[in-house]
N, C-alpha and C positions, 0 to 999 in steps of 0.2 A: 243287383246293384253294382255298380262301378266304382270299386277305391280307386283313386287317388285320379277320377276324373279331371276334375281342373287344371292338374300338369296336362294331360295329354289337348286339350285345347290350343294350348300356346306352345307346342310342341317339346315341353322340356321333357318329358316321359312319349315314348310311342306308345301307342296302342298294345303292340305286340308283346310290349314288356309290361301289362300289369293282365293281360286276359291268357289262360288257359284253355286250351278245347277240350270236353270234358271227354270225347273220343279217347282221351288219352287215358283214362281209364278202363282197363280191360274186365274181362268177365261180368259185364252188366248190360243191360239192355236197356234201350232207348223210344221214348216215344216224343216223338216232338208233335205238341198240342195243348187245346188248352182245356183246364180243369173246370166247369163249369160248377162242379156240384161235387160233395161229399156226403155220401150216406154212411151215417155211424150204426146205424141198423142192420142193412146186411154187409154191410164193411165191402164200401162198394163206391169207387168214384167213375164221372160219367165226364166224359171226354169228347172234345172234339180235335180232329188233325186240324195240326197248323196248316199244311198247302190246298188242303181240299176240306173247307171248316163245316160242307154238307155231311161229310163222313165221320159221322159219332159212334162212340164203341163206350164200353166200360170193364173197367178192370176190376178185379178181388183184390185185397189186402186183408192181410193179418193185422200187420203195425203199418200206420202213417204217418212221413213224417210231414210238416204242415211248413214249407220255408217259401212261399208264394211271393213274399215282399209288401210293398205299397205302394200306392203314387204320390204323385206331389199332390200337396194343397192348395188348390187356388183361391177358397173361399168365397167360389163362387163374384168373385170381382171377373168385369165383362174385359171381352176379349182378351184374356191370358192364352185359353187356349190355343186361339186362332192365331196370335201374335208374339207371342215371347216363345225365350225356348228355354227349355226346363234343363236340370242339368245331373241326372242320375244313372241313364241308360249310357251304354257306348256309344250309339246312336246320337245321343244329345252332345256329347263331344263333338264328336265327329262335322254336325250340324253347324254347333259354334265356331270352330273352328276355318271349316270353308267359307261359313257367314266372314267372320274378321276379315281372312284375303281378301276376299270380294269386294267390303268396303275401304281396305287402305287401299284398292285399286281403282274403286270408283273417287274417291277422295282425291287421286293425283291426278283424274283429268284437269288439265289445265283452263276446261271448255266449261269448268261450273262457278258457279257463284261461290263466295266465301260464307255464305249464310247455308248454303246445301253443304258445303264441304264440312261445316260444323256439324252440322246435322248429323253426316255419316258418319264422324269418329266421336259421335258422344254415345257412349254405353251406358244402359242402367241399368244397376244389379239390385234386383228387390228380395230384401231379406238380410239380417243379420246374424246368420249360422255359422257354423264351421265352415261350410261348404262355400257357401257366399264369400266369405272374409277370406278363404282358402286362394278364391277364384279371381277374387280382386287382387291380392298382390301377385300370383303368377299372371295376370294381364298386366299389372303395374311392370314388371320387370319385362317382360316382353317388350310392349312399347319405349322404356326404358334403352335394351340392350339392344335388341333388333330391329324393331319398328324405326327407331329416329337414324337407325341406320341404309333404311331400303329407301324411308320416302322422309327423308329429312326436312323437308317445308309442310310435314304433315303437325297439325297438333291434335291432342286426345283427352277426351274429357272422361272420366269412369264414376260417376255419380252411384252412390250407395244408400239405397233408402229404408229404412228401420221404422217399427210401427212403435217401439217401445223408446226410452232416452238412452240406450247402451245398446252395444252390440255384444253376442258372447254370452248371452244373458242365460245360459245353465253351469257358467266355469267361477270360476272362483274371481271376488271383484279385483285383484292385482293383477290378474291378465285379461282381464276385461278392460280395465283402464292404460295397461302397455298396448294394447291392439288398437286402444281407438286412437291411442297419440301417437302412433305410427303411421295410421292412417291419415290423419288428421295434419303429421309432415312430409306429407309427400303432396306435392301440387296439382299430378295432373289427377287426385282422389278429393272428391267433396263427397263427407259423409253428412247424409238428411237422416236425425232422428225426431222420433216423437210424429211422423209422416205418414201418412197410410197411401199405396195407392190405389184410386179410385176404378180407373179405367187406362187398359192397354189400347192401344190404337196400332195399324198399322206402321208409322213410322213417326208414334211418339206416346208420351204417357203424362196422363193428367195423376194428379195429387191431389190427396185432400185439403191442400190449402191454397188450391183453385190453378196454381202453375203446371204449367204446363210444358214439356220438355221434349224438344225435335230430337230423337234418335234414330242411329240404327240399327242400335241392337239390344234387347231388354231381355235379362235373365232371371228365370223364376226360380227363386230358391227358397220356400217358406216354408220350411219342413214338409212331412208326410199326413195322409190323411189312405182310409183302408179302401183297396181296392175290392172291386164288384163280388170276387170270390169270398172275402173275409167276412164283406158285410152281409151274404147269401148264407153265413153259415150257422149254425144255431148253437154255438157255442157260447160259454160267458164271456161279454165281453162289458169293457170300460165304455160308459155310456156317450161321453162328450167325444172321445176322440177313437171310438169303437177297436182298440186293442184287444186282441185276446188274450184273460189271463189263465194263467199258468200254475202249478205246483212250483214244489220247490226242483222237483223233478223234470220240468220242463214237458209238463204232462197235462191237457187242456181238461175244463170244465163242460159238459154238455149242457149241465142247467145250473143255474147260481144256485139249489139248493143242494149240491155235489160239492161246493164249496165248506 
């Protein structure tokens, strides 16, 4: 996972200065691949290479440690995949990021409609997480310091949309209530609570309360949900949102009667 992803979007952080190569660690050895399977029986995971994924191998372990991650959520609402972009890999930075240039520079053709130019600078960030509310204000200051500086007859619209009436909703409610009335004074942010969205579209997104919004850029941030290796694995896990638990030790169950 990517800390402090949503600075490196709008360039206040590089890339360079929040990732490490793990190269840089000496006396270890490397396989770049992916984990397809872990057997707790003959203490044995089963491997395919990342550049050639016909070429499967498997390795012995004594001790493993299990740090695979997760993906986002999409809850199965249509076209996220195909159309938003998610915002946890460096990748999805990265993504975001070229996406933005792209549209303040389609936006100042002088050769488009004022109804398309809207279009391209309306962003919609769905979710109201850390991450989400992170990503909104370093795009608010972007646009802010830089943006009305490159393409000054640009305007920008940053829509925020929440499935619950708060944003913030695992912090404490006196900074849940400073966040959303920060939000809340800033012009070019309209925050949508109590909103579900229905469906992503190529270059817009309907809502559950039937509006519909031409954008050009729609970001998925609604927390995580366990990817294919976690859910493959026979471990105890938390049944709604398939977590593996844990000791206190940080040491997994293979069957809830081990609990």
């Amino acid at each position: 996972t990517l800390f402090r992803s949503p600075s490196t979007t709008v360039g206040t952080l590089e890339f360079r200065c929040i990732i490490e190569p793990v190269r840089t660690l000496s006396n270890l050895h490397y396989y770049q691949a992916y984990c397809d399977q872990i057997d707790t029986t003959s203490k044995q995971i089963h491997c395919r290479d990342f550049f050639k994924t016909e070429k499967q191998f498997t390795l012995d372990f004594d001790y493993l440690v299990c740090c695979h991650g997760a993906k986002s959520n999409t809850f199965h609402v249509p076209g996220v995949e195909q159309h938003a972009f998610f915002l946890k890999q460096l990748s999805d930075a990265r993504a975001i990021r070229n996406r933005l240039m792209e549209l303040f520079e389609r936006a100042s053709n002088r050769f488009i409609s004022d109804e398309e130019r809207q279009a391209l600078t309306t962003f919609v960030i769905v979710g109201g997480g850390p991450t989400s509310i992170e990503f909104s204000g370093e795009l608010h200051d972007f646009i802010v310091e830089d943006v009305a500086k490159w393409f000054p007859d640009i305007k920008t619209r940053v829509i925020v949309v929440e499935s619950t009436d708060h944003i913030l909703g695992t912090f404490d409610s006196k900074l849940t209530d400073y966040a959303m009335n920060i939000l809340k004074s800033r012009s070019e942010i309209t925050l949508k609570t109590n909103t579900h969205v229905k469906e992503v579209r190529e270059n817009e997104v309907l809502l559950s309360n039937g509006e519909v919004i031409p954008c050009g850029l729609t970001v998925w941030s609604t927390g995580l949900s366990s990817n294919e290796l976690t859910s493959a694995l026979s471990f105890f896990k938390e049944k709604r949102s398939g977590r593996i638990y844990t000791n206190d030790h940080l040491q997994v169950f293979v069957n809830e009667k081990d609990t």
